[in-house]
FIZAMI-438546 format. One record per residue (C-alpha): residue number from 1; x, y, z; residue in one letter. Coordinates in pm, 1 decimal, decimal comma, always signed. Layout:
<nodes>
NODE   pos         c1         c2         c3   code
NODE   NUM          X          Y          Z      a
...
</nodes>
This chain:
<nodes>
NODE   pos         c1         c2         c3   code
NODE     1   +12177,6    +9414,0    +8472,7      x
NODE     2   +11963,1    +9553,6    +8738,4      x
NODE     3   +11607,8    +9482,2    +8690,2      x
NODE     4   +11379,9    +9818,5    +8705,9      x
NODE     5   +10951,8    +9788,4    +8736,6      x
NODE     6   +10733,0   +10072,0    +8587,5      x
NODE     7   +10411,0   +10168,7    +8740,7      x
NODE     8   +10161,5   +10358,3    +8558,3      x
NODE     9    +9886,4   +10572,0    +8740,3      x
NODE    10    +9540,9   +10599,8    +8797,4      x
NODE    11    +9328,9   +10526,3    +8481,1      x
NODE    12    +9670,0   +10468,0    +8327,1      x
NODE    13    +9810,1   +10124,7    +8161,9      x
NODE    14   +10158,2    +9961,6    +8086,3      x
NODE    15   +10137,2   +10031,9    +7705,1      x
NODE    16   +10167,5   +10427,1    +7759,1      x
NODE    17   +10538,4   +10337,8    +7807,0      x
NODE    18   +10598,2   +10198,6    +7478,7      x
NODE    19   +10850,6   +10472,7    +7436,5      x
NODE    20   +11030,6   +10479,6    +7695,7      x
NODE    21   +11122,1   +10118,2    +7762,8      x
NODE    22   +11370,2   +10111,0    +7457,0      x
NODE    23   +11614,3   +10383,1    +7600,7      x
NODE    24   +11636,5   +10241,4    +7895,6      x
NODE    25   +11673,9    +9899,8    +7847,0      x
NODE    26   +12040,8    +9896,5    +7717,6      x
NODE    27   +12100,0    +9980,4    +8108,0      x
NODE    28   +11821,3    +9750,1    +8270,0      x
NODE    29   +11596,7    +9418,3    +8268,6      x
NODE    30   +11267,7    +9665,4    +8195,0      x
NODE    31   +10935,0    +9524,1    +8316,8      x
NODE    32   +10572,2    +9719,4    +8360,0      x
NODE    33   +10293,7    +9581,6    +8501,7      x
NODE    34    +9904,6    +9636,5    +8473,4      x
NODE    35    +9732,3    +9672,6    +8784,6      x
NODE    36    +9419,2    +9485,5    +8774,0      x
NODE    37    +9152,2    +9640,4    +8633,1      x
NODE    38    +9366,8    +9825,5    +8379,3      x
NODE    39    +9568,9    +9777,1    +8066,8      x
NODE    40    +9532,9    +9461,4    +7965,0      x
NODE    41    +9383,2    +9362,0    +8269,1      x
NODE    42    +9094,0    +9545,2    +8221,0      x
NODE    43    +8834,5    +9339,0    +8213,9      x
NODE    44    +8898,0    +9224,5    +8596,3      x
NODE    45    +8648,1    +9275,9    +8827,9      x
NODE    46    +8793,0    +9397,1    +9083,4      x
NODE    47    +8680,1    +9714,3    +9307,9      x
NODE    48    +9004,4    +9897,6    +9305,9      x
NODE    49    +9202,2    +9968,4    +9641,7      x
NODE    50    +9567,0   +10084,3    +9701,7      x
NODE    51    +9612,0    +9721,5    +9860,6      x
NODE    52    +9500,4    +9534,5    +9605,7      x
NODE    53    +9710,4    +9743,7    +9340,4      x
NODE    54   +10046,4    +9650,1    +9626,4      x
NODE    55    +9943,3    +9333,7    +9640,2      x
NODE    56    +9955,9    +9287,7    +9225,5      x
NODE    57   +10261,2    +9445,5    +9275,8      x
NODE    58   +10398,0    +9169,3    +9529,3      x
NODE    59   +10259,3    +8864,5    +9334,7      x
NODE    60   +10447,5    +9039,3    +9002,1      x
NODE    61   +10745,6    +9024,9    +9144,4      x
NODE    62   +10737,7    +8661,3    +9299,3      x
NODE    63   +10657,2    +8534,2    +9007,0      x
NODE    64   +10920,7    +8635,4    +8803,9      x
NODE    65   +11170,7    +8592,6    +9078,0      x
NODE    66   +11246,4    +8949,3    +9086,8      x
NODE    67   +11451,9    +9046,4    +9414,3      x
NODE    68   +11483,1    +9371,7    +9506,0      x
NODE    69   +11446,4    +9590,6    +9187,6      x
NODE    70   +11473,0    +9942,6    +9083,1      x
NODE    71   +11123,3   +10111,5    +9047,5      x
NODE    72   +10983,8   +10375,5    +8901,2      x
NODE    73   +10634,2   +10454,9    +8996,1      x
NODE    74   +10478,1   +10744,7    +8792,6      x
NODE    75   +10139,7   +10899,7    +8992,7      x
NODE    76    +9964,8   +10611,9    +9196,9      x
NODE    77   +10222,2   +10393,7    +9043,9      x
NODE    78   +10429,9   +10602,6    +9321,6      x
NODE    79   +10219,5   +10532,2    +9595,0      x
NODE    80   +10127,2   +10212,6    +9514,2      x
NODE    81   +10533,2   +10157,8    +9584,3      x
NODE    82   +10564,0   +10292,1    +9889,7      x
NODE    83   +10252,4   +10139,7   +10019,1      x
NODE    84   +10419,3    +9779,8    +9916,6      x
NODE    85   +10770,4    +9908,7   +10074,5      x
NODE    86   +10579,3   +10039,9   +10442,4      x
NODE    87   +10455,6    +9709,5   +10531,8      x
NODE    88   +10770,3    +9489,8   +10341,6      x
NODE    89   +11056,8    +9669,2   +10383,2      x
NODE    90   +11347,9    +9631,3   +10128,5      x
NODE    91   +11122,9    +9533,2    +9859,4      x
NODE    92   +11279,3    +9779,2    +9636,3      x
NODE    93   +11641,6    +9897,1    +9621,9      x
NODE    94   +11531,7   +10258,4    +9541,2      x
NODE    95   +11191,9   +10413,3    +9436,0      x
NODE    96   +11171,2   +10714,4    +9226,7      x
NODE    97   +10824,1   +10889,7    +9196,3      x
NODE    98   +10670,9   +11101,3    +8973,8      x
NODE    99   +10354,3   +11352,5    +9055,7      x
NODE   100   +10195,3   +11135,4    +9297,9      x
NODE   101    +9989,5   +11265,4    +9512,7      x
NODE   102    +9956,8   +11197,4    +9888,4      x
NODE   103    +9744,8   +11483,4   +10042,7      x
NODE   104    +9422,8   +11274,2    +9987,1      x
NODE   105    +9142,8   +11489,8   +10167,1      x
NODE   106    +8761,2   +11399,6   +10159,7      x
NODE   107    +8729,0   +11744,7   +10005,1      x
NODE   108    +9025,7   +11657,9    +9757,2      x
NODE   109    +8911,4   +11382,3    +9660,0      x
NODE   110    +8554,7   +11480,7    +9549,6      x
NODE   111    +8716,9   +11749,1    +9322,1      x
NODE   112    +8942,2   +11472,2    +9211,3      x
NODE   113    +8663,2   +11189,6    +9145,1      x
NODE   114    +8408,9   +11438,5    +9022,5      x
NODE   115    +8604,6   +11481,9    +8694,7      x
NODE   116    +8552,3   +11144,1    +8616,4      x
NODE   117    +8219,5   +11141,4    +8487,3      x
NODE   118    +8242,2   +10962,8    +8158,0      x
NODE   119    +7985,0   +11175,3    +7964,3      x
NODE   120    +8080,0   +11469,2    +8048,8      x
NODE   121    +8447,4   +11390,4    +7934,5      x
NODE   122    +8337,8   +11237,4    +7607,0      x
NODE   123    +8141,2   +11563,9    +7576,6      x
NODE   124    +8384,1   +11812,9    +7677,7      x
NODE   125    +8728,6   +11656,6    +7613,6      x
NODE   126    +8627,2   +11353,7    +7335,0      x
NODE   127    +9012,7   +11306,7    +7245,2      x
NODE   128    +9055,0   +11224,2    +7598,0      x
NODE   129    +8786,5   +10971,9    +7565,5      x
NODE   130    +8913,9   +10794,7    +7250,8      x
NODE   131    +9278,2   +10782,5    +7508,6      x
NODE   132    +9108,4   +10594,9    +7729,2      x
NODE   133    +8922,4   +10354,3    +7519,6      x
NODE   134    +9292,6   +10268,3    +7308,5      x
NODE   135    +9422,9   +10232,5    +7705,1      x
NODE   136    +9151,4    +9990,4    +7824,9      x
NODE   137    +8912,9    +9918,2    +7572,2      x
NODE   138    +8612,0   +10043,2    +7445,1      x
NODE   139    +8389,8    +9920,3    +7674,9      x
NODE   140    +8596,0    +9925,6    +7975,8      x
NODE   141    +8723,1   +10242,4    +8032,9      x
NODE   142    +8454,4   +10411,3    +8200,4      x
NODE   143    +8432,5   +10106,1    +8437,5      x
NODE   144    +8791,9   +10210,9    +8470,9      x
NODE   145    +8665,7   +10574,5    +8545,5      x
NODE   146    +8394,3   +10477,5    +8801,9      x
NODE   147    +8581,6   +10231,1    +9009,5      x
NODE   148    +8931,6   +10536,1    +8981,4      x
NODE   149    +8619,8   +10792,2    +9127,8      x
NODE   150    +8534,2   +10508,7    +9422,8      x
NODE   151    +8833,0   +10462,9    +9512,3      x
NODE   152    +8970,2   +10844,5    +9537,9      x
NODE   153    +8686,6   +10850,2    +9761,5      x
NODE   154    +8750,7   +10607,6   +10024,3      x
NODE   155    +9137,9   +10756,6    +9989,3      x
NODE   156    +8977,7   +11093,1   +10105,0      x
NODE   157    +8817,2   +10917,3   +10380,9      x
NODE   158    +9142,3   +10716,9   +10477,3      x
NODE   159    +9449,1   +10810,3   +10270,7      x
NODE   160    +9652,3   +10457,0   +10264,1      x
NODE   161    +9943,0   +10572,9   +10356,0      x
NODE   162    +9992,2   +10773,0   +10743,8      x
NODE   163   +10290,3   +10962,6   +10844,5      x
NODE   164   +10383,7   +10671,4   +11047,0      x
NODE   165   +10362,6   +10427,9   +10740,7      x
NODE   166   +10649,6   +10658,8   +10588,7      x
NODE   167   +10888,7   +10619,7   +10838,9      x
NODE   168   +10898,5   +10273,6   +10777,0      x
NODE   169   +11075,9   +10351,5   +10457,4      x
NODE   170   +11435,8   +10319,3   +10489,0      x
NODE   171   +11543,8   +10320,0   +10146,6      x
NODE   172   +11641,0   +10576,5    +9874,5      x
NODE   173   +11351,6   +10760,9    +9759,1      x
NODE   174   +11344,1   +11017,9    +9498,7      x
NODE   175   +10969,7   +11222,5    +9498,4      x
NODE   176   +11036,0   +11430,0    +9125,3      x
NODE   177   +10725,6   +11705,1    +9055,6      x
NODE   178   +10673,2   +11895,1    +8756,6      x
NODE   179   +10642,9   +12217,2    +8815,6      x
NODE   180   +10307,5   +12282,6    +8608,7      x
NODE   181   +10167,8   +11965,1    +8729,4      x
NODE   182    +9826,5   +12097,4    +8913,0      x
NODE   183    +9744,9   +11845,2    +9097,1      x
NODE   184   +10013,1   +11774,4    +9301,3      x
NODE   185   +10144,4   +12080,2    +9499,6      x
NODE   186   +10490,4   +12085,8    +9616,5      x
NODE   187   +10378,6   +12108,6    +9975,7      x
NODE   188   +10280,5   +11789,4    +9969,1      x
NODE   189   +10562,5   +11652,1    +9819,4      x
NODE   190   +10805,1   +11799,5   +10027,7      x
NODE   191   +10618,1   +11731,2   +10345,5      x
NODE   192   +10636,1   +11327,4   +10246,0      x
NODE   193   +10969,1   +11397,7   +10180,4      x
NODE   194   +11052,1   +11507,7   +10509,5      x
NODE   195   +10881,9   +11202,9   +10641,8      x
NODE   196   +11107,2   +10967,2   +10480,2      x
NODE   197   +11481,9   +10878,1   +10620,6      x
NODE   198   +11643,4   +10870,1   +10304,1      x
NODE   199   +11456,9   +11075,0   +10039,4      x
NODE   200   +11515,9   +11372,0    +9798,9      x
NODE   201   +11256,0   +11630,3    +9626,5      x
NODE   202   +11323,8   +11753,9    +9291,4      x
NODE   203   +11098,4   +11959,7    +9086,0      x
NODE   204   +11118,3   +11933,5    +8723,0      x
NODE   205   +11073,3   +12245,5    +8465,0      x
NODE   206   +10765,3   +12284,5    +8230,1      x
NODE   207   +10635,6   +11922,8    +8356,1      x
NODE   208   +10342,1   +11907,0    +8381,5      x
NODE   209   +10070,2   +11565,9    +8519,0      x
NODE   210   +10001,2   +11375,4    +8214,4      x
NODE   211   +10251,2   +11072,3    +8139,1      x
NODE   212   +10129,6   +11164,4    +7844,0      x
NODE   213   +10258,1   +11513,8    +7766,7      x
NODE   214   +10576,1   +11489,1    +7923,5      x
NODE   215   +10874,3   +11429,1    +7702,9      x
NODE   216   +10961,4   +11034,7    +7767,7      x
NODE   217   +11337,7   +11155,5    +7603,5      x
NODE   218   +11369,6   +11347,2    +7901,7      x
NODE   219   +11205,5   +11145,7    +8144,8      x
NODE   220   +11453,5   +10837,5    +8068,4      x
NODE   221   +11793,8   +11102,5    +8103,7      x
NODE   222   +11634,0   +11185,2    +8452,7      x
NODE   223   +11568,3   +10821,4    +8532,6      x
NODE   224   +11916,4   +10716,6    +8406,9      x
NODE   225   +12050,7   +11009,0    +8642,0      x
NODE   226   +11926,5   +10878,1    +8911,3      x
NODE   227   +11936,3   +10524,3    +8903,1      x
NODE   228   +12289,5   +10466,8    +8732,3      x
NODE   229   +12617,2   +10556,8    +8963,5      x
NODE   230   +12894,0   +10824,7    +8862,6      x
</nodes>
């Protein structure tokens, strides 16, 4: 079997995949990884950078001897992916994406990292909070927050990925949206998509941002779609 790696996003972690590993693992060798600073690796310390996140990425999979997998890379997951595939090309034998973003403006960004402001979210959205804390820990997860907000900022300031980086991706790509999700636009999407040589948009009904809320039954019959042949 084909070995496939999920990526979870920003202040995300491998264990919010619990669900969806089983249904797809009668068709693929399933592994996740937590990027430092995350998950189980939470207590690394770490200021958080697109490179270092590719770079986890690149150790994970010559460690386990993993040649050119299968990858599904949900939000920065995504990015993270492509950033790895730019500068080593045929990493991956396809990349699928889900809501990540790639318009990373200054003005974006401090939108983006001003919602990040751990008080205010135990405050206003507590069951968000208590997310975070079973994600990362109890007394990690607003380090998690803090370092996401940094590093959001200096993405603003210098996205990680240039047009030119994308046409160094020759492999199948497959950039999937939800069509609720509101913080990735379809413009966006469609403009990387564009950039690529060998990519496809798809925008998904009712989806919506959060790994969380979206139905991981339906997720893994879109993944299977795409990644198994016939």
């Amino acid at each position: 079997m084909k070995n496939l790696i999920i990526l979870h996003g920003a202040l995300g972690a491998k264990s919010q995949f619990e669900s969806l590993i089983p249904q797809l693992t009668p068709h693929f060798n399933v592994h996740t990884v937590d990027f430092d600073g995350h998950g189980s690796k939470s207590k690394m310390e770490e200021e958080y950078s697109i490179e270092l996140f590719a770079q986890n990425l690149k150790d994970f999979l010559q460690k386990n001897e993993i040649h050119k997998p299968l990858v599904f890379g949900y939000s920065m997951g995504g990015y993270v992916a492509l950033k790895l595939e730019s500068f080593e090309a045929n990493t991956f034998e396809k990349v699928v994406t889900l809501g990540t973003k790639f318009d990373w403006n200054p003005e974006g960004s401090e939108k983006e990292a001003g919602m990040l402001n751990a008080e205010k979210i135990e405050e206003k959205v507590p069951a968000f909070a208590t997310y975070l804390k079973s994600l990362h820990g109890e007394n990690e997860w607003k380090t998690v927050l803090q370092k996401t907000a940094k590093m959001m900022l200096t993405l603003g300031k210098k996205p990680s990925l240039r047009p030119y980086d994308f046409h160094h991706i020759q492999i199948p790509v497959h950039l999937l949206r939800g069509s609720e999700d509101t913080m990735v636009t379809k413009k966006e999407t469609v403009n990387v998509q564009e950039l690529l040589a060998n990519a496809k948009y798809k925008e998904i009904p009712e989806w919506v941002h959060p790994i969380n809320q979206v139905s991981q039954e339906e997720l893994a019959q879109e993944l299977l779609s795409l990644y198994l042949p016939g």
